[in-house]
C-alpha positions in Angstrom: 6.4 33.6 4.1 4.6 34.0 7.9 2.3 31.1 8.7 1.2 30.5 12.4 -1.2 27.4 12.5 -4.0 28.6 14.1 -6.4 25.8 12.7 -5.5 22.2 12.3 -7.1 22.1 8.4 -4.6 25.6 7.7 -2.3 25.3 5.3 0.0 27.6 2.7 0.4 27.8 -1.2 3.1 28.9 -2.2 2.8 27.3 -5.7 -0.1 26.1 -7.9 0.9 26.3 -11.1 0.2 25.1 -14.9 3.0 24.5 -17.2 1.8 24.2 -20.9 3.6 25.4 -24.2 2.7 28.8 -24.2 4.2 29.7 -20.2 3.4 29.0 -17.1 0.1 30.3 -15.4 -0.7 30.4 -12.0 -4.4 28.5 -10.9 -4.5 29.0 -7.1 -7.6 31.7 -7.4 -9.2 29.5 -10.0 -9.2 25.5 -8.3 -12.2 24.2 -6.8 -10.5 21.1 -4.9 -7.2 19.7 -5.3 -6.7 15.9 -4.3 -3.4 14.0 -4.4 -3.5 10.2 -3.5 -0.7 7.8 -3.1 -0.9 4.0 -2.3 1.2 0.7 -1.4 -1.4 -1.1 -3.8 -0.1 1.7 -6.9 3.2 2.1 -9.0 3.0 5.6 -8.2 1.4 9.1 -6.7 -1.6 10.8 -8.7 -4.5 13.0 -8.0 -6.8 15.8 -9.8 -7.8 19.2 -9.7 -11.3 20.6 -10.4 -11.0 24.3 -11.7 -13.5 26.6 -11.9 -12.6 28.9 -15.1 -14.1 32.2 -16.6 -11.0 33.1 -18.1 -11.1 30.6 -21.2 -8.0 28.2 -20.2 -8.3 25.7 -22.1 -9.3 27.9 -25.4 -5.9 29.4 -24.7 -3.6 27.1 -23.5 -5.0 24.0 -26.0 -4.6 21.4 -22.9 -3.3 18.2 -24.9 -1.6 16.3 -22.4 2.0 17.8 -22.7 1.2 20.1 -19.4 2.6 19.9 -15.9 1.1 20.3 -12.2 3.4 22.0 -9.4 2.6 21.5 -6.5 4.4 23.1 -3.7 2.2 23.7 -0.4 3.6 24.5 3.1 1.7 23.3 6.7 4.4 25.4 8.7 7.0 28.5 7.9 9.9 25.7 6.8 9.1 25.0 3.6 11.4 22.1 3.6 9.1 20.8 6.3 7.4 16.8 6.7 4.2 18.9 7.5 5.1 20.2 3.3 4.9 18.7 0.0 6.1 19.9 -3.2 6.2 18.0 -6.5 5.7 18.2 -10.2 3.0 16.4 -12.1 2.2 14.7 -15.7 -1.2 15.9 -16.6 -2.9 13.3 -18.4 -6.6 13.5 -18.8 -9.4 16.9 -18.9 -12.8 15.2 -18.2 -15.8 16.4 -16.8 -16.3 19.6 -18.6 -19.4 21.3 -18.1 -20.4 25.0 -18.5 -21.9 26.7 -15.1 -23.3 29.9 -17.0 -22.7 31.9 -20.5 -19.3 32.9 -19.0 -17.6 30.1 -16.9 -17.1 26.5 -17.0 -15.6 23.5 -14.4 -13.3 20.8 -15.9 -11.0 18.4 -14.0 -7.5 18.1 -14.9 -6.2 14.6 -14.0 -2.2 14.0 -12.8 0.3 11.4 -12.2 4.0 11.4 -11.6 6.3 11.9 -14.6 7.1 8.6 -14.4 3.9 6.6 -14.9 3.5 8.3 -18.2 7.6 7.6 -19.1 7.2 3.6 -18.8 4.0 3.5 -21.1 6.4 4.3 -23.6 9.0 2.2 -22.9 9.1 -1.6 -22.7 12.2 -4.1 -21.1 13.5 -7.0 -22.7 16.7 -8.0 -20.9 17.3 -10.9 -19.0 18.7 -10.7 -15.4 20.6 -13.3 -13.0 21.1 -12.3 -9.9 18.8 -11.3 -7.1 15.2 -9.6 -7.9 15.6 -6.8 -5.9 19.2 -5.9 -7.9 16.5 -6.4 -11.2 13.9 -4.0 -9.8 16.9 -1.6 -8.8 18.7 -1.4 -12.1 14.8 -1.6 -13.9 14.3 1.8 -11.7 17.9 3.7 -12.5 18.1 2.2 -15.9 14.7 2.4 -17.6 12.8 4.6 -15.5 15.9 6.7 -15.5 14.6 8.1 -11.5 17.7 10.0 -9.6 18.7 7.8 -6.6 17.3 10.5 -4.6 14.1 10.1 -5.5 14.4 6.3 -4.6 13.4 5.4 -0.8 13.6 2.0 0.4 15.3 -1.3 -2.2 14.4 -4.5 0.3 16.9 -7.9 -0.6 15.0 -10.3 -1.9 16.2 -14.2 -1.1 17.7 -16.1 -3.7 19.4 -16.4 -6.9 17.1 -15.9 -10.1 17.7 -16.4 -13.5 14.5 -13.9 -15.2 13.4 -12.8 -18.9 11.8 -9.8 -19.1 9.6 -9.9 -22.4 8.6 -6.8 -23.7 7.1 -5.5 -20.5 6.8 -1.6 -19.1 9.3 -0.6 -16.6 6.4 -0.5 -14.0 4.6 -4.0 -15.6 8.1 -5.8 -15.4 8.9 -4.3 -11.5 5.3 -5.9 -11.0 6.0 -9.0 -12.5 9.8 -9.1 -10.2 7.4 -8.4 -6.8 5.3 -10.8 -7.2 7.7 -13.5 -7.5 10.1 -12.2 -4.4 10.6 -13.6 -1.0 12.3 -11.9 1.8 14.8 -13.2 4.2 11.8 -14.8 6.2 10.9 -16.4 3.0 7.8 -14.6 3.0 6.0 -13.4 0.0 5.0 -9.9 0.5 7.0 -7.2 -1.7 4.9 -3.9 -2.7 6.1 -1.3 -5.2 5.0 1.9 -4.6 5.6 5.6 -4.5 4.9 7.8 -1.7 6.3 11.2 -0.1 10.0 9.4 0.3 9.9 8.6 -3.1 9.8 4.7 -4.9 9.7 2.0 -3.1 10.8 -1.7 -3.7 10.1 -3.0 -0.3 9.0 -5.9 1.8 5.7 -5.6 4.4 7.9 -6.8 6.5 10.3 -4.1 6.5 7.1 -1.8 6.8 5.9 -3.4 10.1 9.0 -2.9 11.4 8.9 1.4 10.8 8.3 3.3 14.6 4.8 4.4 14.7 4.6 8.1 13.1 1.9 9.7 15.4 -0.8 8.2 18.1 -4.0 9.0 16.6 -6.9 9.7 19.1 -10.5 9.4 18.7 -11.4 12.2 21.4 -14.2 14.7 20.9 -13.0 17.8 19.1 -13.2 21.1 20.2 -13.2 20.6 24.2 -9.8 21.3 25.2 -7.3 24.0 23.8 -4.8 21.6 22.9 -3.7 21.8 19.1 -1.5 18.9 18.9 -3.8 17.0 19.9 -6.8 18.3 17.2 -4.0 17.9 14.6 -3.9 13.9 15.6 -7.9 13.9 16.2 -9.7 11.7 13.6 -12.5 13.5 12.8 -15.0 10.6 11.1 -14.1 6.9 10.7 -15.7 4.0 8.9 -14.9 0.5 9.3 -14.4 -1.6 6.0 -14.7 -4.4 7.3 -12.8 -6.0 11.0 -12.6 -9.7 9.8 -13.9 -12.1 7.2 -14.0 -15.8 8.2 -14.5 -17.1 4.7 -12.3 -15.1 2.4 -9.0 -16.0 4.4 -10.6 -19.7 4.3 -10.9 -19.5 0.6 -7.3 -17.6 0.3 -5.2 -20.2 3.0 -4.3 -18.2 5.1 -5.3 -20.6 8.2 -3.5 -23.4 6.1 -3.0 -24.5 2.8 -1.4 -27.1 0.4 1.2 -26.9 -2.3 2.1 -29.7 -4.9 4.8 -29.3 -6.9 6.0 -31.0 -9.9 9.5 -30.9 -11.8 9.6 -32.6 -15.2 13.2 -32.3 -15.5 13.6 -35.1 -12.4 10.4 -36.1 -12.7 9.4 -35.7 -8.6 6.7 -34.9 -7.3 6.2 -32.9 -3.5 3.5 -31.6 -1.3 3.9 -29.2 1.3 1.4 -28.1 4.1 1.1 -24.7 5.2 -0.4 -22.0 6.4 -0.6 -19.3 9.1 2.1 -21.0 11.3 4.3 -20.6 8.3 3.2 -16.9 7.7 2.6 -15.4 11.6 5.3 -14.4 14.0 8.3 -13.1 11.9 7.3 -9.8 11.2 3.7 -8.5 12.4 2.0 -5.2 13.0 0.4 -6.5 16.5 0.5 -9.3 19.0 -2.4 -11.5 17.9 -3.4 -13.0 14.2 -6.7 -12.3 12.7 -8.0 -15.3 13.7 -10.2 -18.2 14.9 -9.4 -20.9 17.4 -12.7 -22.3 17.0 -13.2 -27.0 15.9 -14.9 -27.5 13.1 -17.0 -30.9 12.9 -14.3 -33.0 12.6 -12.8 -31.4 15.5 -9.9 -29.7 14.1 -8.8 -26.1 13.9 -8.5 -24.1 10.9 -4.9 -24.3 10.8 -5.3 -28.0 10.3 -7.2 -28.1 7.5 -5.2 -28.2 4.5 -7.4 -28.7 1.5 -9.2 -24.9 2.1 -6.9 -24.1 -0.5 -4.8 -26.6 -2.7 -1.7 -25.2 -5.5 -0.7 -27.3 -8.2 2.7 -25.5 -9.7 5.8 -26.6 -11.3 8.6 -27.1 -8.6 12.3 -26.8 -9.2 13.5 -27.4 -5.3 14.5 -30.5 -5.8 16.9 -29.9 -8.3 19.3 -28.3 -5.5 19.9 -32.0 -4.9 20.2 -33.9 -7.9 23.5 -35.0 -8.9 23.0 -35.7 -12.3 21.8 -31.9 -12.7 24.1 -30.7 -10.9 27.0 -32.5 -12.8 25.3 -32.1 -16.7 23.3 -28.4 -15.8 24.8 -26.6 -12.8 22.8 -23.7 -13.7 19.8 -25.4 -13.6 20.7 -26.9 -10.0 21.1 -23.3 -8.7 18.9 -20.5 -10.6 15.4 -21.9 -9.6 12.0 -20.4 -9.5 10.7 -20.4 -5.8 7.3 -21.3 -6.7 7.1 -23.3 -3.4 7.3 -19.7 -1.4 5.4 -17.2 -3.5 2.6 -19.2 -5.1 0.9 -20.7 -1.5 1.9 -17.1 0.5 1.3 -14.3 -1.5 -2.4 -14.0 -2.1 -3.1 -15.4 1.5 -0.7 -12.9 3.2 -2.1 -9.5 1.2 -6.3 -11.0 1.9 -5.5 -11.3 5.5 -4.0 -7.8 5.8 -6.8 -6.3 3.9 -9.4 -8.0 6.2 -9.0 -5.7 8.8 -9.5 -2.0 7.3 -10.5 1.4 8.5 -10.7 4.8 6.9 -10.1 7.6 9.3 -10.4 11.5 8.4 -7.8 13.7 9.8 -6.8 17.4 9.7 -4.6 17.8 6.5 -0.8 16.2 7.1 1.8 15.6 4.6 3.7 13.5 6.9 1.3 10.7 6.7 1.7 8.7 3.5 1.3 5.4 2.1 4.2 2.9 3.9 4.3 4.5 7.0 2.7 3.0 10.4 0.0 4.8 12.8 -1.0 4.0 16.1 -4.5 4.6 16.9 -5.5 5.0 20.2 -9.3 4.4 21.1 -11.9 4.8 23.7 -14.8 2.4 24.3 -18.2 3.2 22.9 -20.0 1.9 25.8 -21.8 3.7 28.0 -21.6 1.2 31.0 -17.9 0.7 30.9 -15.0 2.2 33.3 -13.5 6.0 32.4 -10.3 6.0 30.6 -11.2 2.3 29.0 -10.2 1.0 26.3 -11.0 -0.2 22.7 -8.5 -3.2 21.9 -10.7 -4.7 18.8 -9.4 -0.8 17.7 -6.2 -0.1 19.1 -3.2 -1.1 17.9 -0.3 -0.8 14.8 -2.0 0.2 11.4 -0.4 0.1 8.1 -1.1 3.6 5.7 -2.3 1.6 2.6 -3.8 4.8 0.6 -3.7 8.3 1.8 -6.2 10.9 -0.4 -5.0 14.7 0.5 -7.8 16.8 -0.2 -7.0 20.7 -0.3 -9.9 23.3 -0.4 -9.0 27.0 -0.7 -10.0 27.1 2.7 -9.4 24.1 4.4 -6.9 20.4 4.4 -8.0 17.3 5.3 -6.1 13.8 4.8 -8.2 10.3 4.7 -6.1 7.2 5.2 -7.0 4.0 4.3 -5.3 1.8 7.1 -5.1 -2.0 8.0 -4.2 -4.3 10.1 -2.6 -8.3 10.0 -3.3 -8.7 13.2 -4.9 -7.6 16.3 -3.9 -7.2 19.9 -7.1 -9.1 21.3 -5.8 -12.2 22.6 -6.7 -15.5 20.7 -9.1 -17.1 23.2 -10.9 -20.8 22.7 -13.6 -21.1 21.5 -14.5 -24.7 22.0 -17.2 -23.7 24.5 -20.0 -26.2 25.4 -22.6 -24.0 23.3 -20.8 -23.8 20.3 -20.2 -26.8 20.1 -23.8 -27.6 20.6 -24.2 -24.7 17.6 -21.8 -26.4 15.2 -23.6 -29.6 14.8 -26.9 -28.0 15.0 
């Protein structure tokens, strides 16, 4: 194969491909629009594929849901490139189907990887001691049955668990593990997902910490003959949304209260918390998406611990107890860290989603879901110095959904991206006039 990149949205098939009962049958001169999408929010990669068909294929294949999708397409002459992805398929769904004239119809064949499909059929009921991340590892070899290649990142998760599984899907019970795990920080923020590197059991933490793949630029297109710098040129961009106030109120992120109870030594404890707890152990930038700003009773919002209140069963204290450790030793040492996950985890994942932007870039397999960008941005005013620059923009992004969307004639990639904190510096806001505003 000879492919020089002349255009930034080029790209190479060297497969397409159908695999049904009866043989496989190549669709490259017969798709309208292939998308493939992956996500830190999704067990695992999907996409569709409109076709455009005057040769009958579905009267003669009989599409039922048994078929397969390969994919294999090439953004330079190594095949075996980052700029390449290739990768088999599950289809699972035709919908859509509508007839364009006496002699051709478009349907949409939906995909997802193999293994989605695999753990509807299949459920767990085993109980594990031991660490959740060594549960989530042997759910994935095990049940799943996915070749340790195909497996990318397996984060440690803190602490000793005892955990039933009750007739749960693989995927449902790797859920149900996540959302209970803390890392070493003690933090509460595992995702399971699959992108380019394959499944992923991993910790945000762990994410932040990745080297930036690319700087991404907002400059003009099309003024300078410099491809590199095209190929990193977002093309549109639409902010989601840059903070909300309220919703990381409502979720406690600022602050918080837990209250646990234990009914086997019949304590009772409350713990405050909040960003302080969260903040500063593993971030994407500098600054927290936040306000330094009094309320009416003078205090910040860090201080303020009733925004959001957790009543939960607590088995801390049983670390400590001597008549459980003596008469129950299990019970003093397998616990359920409801103290960490139950105040952290919604908190954590509504602060990272408050700052979110969705940038349009010239087809790249390299970027995927997990992985960090940097974007790099101008300012929009037209009274500012040359060369400034946009910090309420700039900074460390996390890929949170990637959509690949392959034309016959063209590849473009739109990545959902956000951001847990900011590198505008926190400054106070206990000015004279809003003050005056607050009380107004």
């Amino acid at each position: 194969m000879e492919l020089t990149i002349n255009q930034t949205t080029q790209f190479e098939i060297n497969e397409l491909s159908i695999v049904t009962k009866f043989g496989v049958f190549d669709i490259t001169p017969i798709f309208e629009e292939l998308n493939i999408f992956d996500s830190v929010l999704m067990p695992c990669m999907s996409g569709n594929i409109m076709i455009s068909d005057s040769i009958g294929l579905t009267q003669k294949l009989k599409f039922d849901g048994s078929e397969y999708i390969r994919v294999d397409i090439s953004k330079s002459e190594d095949n075996t490139s980052v700029l390449s992805i290739k990768k088999t398929f599950r289809v699972y769904k035709q919908s859509n189907r509508t007839n364009v004239n006496q002699s051709s119809e478009n349907y949409i064949l939906s995909f997802v990887s193999e293994e989605f499909v695999y753990s509807e059929q299949k459920k767990v009921n085993q109980a594990y001691v031991g660490k959740y991340s060594d549960a989530a590892a042997s759910i994935l070899l095990n049940y799943l049955k996915i070749p340790r290649q195909k497996i990318g990142i397996i984060d440690e998760t803190n602490g000793i668990h005892k955990s039933i599984i009750p007739l749960l899907s693989p995927i449902e019970s790797l859920d149900w593990l996540l959302k209970r795990s803390v890392n070493s920080n003690n933090l509460a923020n595992f995702v399971f997902f699959e992108n380019k590197a394959g499944f992923n059991f991993a910790s945000l933490s762990t994410l932040y910490g990745f080297d930036s793949l690319f700087t991404v630029n907002f400059q003009p297109k099309n003024i300078i003959e410099n491809l590199s710098s095209e190929f990193l040129g977002v093309r549109n961009f639409n902010f989601v949304s840059s903070f909300d106030l309220v919703d990381n109120i409502k979720n406690g992120f600022f602050a918080n209260k837990f209250i646990g109870f234990d009914i086997l030594t019949r304590t009772i404890i409350q713990n405050e918390l909040g960003m302080s707890n969260v903040f500063g152990k593993q971030n994407l930038n500098k600054y927290p998406n936040g306000s330094t700003g009094l309320n009416r009773e003078n205090k910040d919002l860090s201080e303020m611990y009733d925004s959001k209140v957790a009543l939960y069963p607590f088995q801390q204290n049983r670390f400590n107890t001597t008549y459980v450790k003596t008469n129950d030793s299990a019970a003093a040492t397998i616990i359920d860290d409801t103290h960490t996950y139950i105040p952290q985890r919604k908190a954590i994942f509504n602060n990272l989603l408050q700052k979110k932007i969705c940038i349009s870039l010239p087809g790249n397999f390299a970027i995927s879901s997990g992985f960090v960008l940097n974007l790099q941005s101008h300012s929009y005013s037209l009274q500012t110095e040359k060369n400034s620059k946009d910090d309420s923009i700039n900074g460390r992004y996390l890929i949170i959904g990637t959509r690949h969307m392959i034309k016959p004639n063209k590849h473009e990639t739109i990545c959902e991206l956000a951001a847990d904190s900011t590198n505008n510096a926190l400054i106070d806001a206990n000015t004279l006039d809003l003050r005056k505003a607050r009380n107004e």
